[in-house]
N, C-alpha and C positions, 0 to 999 in steps of 0.2 A: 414385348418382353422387357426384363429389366434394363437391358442394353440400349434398347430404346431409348428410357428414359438418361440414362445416364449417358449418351451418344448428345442429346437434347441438351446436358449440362455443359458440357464438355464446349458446346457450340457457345452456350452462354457466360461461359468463362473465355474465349476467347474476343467475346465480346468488351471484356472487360483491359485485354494488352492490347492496345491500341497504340497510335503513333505517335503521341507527346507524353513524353514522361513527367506525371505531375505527382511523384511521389511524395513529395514535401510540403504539396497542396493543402492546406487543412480542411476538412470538409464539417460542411456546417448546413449540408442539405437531406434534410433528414429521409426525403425520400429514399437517395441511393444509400442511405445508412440503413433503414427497412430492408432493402432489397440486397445488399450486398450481405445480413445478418440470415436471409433468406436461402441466398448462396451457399451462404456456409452451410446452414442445418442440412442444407440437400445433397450439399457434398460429404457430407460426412455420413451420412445414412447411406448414400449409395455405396459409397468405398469401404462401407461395411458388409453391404450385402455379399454373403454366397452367390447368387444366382451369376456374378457374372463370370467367374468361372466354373461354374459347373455348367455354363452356355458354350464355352469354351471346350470342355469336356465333351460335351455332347457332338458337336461339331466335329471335331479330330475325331469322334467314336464313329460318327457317320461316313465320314470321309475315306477312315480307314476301312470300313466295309464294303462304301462302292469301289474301291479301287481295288479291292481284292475279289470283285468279281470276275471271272476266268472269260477272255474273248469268246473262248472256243464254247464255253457254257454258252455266255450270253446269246450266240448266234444259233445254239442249239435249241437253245427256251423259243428265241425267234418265231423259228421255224415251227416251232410245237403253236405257237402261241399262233399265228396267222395263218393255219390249217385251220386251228380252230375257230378262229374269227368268222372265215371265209365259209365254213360249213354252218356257220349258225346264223353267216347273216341274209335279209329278207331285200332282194331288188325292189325298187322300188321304181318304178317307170312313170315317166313322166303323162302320159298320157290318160293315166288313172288319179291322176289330181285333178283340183280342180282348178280352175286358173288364179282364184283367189292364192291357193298355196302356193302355185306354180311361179308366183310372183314374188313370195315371201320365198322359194329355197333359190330362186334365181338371184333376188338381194343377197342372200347369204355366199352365197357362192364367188359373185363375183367379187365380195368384200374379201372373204377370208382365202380365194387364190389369184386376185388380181385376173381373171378370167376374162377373156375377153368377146364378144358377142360373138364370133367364129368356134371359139372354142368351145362356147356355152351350145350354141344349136348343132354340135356334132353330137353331142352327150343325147340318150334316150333315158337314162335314171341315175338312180345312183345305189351305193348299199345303205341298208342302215343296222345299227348291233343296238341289240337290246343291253345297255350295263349288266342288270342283273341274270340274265340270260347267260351271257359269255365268261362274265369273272364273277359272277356272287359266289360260287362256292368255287373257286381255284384258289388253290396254295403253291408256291411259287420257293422252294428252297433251296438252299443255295449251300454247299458243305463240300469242301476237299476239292474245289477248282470244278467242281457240278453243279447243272441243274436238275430238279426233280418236279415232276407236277403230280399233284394228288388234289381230292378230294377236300373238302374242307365244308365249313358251316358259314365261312365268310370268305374275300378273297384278304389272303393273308400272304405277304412276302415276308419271307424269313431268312435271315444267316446266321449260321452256325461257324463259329471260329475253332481256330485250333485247338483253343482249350475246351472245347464241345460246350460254349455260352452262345446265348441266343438275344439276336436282337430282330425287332419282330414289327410291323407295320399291320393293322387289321384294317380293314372297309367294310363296314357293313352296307350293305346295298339294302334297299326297299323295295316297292314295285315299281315298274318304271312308268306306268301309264298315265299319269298325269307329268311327268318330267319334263324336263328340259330338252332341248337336241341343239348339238352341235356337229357343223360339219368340219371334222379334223385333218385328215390328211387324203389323199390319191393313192389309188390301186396304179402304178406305174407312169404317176403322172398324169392320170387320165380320169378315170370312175371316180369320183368322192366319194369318201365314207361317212357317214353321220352316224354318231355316236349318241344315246339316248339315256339320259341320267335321272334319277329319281329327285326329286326335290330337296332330297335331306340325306346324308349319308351322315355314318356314325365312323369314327376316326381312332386308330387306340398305337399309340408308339413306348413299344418297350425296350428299352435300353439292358445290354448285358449289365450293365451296375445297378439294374434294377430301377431307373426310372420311368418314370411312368406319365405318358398325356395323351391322356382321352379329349376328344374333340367333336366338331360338329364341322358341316358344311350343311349351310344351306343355300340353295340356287332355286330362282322363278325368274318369269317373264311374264311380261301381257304381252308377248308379242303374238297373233293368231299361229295355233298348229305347235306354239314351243318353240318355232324355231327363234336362235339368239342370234344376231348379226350385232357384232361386239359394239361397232361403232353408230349403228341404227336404228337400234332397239331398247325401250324401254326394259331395263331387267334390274333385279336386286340381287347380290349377290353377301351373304354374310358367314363368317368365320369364326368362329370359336375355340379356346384351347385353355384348357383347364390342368397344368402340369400339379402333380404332387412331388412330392423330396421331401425328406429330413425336416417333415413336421409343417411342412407347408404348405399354401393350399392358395393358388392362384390365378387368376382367369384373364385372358387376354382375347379379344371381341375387337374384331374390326368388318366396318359394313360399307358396300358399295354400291349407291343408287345412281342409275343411268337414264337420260331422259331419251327421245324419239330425238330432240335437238343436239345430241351430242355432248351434253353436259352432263358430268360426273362429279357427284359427292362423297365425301370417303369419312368415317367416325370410326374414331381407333378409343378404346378403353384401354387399361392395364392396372389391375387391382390386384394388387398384392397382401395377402393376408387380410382380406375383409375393409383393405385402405386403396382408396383412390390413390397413385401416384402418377399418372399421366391419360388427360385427355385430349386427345389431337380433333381438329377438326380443320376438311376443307371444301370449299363451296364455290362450285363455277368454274371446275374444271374445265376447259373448252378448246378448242382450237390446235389443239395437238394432233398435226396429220404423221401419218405411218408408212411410209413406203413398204408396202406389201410385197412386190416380188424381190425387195431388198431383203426384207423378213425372210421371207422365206429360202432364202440362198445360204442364211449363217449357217455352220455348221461346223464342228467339233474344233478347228482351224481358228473359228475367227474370233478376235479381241471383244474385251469388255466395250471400247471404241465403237469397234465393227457393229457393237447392238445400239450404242447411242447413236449410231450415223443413220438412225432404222426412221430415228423424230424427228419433226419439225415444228419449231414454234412451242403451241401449247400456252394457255393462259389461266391462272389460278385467281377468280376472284377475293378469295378470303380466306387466309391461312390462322388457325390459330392451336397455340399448344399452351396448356395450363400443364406446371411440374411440380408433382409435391401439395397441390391445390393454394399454390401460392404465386409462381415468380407464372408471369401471362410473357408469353411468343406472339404477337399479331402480325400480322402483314399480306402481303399478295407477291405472287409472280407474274409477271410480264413475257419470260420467254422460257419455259423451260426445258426445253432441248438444248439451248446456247449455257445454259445456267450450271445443269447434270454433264455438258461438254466440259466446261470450263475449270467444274469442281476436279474432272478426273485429269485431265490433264494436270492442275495443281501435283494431284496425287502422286502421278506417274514422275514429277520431278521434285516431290520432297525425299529431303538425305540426298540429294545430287548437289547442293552449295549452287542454287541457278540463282544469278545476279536478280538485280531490281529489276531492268526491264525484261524480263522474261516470265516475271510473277506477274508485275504489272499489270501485263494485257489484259490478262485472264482476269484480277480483281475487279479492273471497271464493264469487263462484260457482267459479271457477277454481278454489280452493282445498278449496272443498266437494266439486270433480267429481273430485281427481288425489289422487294422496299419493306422494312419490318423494324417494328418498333418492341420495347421491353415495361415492364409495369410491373404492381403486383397484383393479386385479386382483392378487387372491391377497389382499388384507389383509382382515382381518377386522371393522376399524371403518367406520362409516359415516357420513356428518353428515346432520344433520336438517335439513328447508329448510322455508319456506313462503313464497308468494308474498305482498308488501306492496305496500302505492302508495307509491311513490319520485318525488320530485321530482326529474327530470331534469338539472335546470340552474337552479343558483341566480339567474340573469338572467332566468328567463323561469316563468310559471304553467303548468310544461307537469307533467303527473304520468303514470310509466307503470306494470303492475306488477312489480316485480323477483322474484327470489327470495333469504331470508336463509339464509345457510349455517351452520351450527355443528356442529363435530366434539364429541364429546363433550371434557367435563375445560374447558371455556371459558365465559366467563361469558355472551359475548354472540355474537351471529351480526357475521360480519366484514365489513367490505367491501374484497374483499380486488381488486379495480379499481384502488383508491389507492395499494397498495401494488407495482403492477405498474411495469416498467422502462415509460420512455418506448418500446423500441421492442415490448416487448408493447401499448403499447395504442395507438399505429400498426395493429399487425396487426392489432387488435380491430375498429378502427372502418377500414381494409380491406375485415375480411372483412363488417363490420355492410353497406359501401356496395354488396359484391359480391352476398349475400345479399336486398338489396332490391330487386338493379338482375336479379336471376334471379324471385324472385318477382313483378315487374313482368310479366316474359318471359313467364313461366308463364299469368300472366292474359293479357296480351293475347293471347297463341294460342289459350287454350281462348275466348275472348269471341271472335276469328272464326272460328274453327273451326267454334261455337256455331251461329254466323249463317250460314256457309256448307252446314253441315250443314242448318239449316233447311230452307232453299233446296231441297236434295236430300230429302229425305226426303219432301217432301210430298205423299201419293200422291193424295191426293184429288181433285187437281185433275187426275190422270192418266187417270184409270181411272172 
């Protein structure tokens, strides 16, 4: 999304306040003069864009609808919903596989519930639900602190507000017979469920303001039989999301290839109005272990923390982001579980005034897990950076970490913030406030989401 792209600037303008003030500096190196005139055109085009409050709009719109779904509904859909599951779904006994599969849903298993060889040879099958069978035509509505289930041509979730306006989520399912399968959750802890998806579902989100994005999911595998074992299997996964608004018309595409070796590649597009303005690419994903029965234990209770404490490690061979089809991002990561730890803790203590060494720590872990260089496209120089602790603001003990830029042929890393027009660093601190007021957004939905998901999910008390 837009936010992206300008989340992307925001990181590259703080690349530019870095830890020695060389405002007086005269520069006479025409690269970072390219590049900083680069800056600018990007900040000003972004800080123009609608999209990034209308992202913001959309977000508070979501938010406030899950949260105003009714307990007492929710657990009532529940119940409607895993009656129906249970009656439509097909046992599947182990003893009518053949050992070829029986080896491929035993991979599966033991990945996606940390199963253990005792636990796995008490099981005789498990269930499986057809997607298009159970929810292709279920409608799911939601009005006056109720649920309602009916009929429908897709499966559609709906709410109706006070003001009788509708905000609307559609899935168009396909046949499932060539699909994917994934084993999701336990019947009490015990039976797995395996859930069976068509290749390509169809996506349609309409907003009571009347916006609109229709999308795509597509899912495969070569893994034999379909089954996906996230960490084991070759599979592709791609994404697509084509919003409209107020005359505009834009597509955002991100794809995910997985090798048998555990290596993950990820290509993100985002074209806006018929213009490339960000292409992300990463390569050699690897080495990222998951503690599984950690995974599995979060629930509604536990911290953003509590999900980073799930990774370990993690290694990105080759990071790069082009913005604007001009200012180029390169580099890799070395650790990133220590990296995404490190950033959030920063998080959790900006606007608390924490000294130097309390920022500190966190910067050279930062700096020990990434290594990323700046350029523009087609040129061949690059400047070197590294993250420092920078005092914010001389009124106040507050320290974050920046990053120092320096093109080669320069004595010192610049901070080239100071030297920006007043209305560059308007657009800066803009987009800095649009940027916080979206990752705010972002947390509060997934924290009810979290919680309302809870709710549902909990078969135990079902069954």
């Amino acid at each position: 999304m837009q936010w992206v792209m300008a989340a992307a600037l925001i990181c590259g303008l703080n690349v530019f306040t870095a830890c020695d003030d060389n405002k007086d500096q005269p520069i006479d190196n025409q690269e970072r003069q390219a590049f900083e005139a680069a800056l600018s055109r990007a900040l000003d085009e972004a800080s123009k864009d609608v999209r990034l409050e209308k992202g913001s709009e959309v977000l508070q719109g979501l938010t406030d609808i899950v949260t105003s779904l009714d307990e007492e509904a929710l657990k009532e859909l529940r119940d409607e919903v895993i009656q129906t599951v249970l009656l439509n779904a097909d046992n599947v006994f182990f003893e009518n596989l053949s050992d070829e599969e029986n080896a491929v849903v035993h991979k599966c298993l033991v990945e996606r519930f940390a199963m253990t060889e005792e636990e796995y040879s008490e099981l005789v099958g498990f269930l499986m639900l057809d997607a298009y069978k159970v929810f292709g035509h279920l409608k799911v509505t939601f009005k006056d602190g109720k649920s309602t289930l009916s009929e429908s041509d897709d499966f559609v979730v709906e709410n109706i507000d006070k003001d009788g306006r509708s905000t609307s989520l559609t899935i168009k399912f396909t046949d499932v017979n060539d699909g994917v399968r994934f084993f999701v959750t336990r019947v009490q802890d015990i039976t797995p469920i395996c859930i069976q998806f068509p290749k390509q579902v169809e996506i349609m989100l309409k907003t009571a303001d009347g916006l609109e994005m229709p999308g795509t999911l597509d899912l495969s595998s070569k893994s034999p039989f379909q089954y996906i074992s996230v960490m084991g299997d070759e599979w592709h996964a791609a994404f697509s999301l084509t919003p409209q608004f107020d005359g505009h018309h834009d597509i955002y595409d991100v794809t995910f290839d997985h090798s048998t070796e555990n290596v993950l590649n990820v290509d993100m597009d985002v074209i806006l109005d018929g213009v490339e303005k960000l292409n992300f690419t990463a390569r050699g994903a690897h080495d990222l272990d998951i503690d599984i029965k950690k995974l599995n234990s979060l629930n509604s209770e536990s911290s953003f923390v509590d999900f980073l404490s799930v990774f370990n490690g993690g290694v990105v061979d080759e990071l790069q982001a082009v913005i604007n089809n001009e200012i180029v991002v390169k580099g890799k990561i070395n650790d990133f579980s220590t990296c995404m730890k490190a950033v959030d803790n920063i998080r959790m203590l900006a606007g608390t005034n924490p000294g130097f060494a309390a920022i500190d720590v966190y910067t050279q872990q930062m700096n020990a897990s990434m290594d990323v260089g700046y350029s523009l496209k087609g040129h061949t120089t690059a400047a070197s950076c590294n993250l420092v602790t920078y005092r914010v603001s001389p009124d106040a003990e507050e320290y974050l970490p920046y990053v120092a830029l320096q093109f080669p042929g320069e004595p010192a890393p610049m901070v080239a913030y100071d030297r920006m027009s007043e209305q560059d660093k308007a657009n800066y601190r803009l987009l800095h406030n649009h940027i916080n007021a979206l990752g705010m957004g972002v947390k509060d939905l997934l924290s009810t989401l979290r919680e309302k998901i809870q709710i549902i999910s909990s078969l135990d008390d079902m069954i």
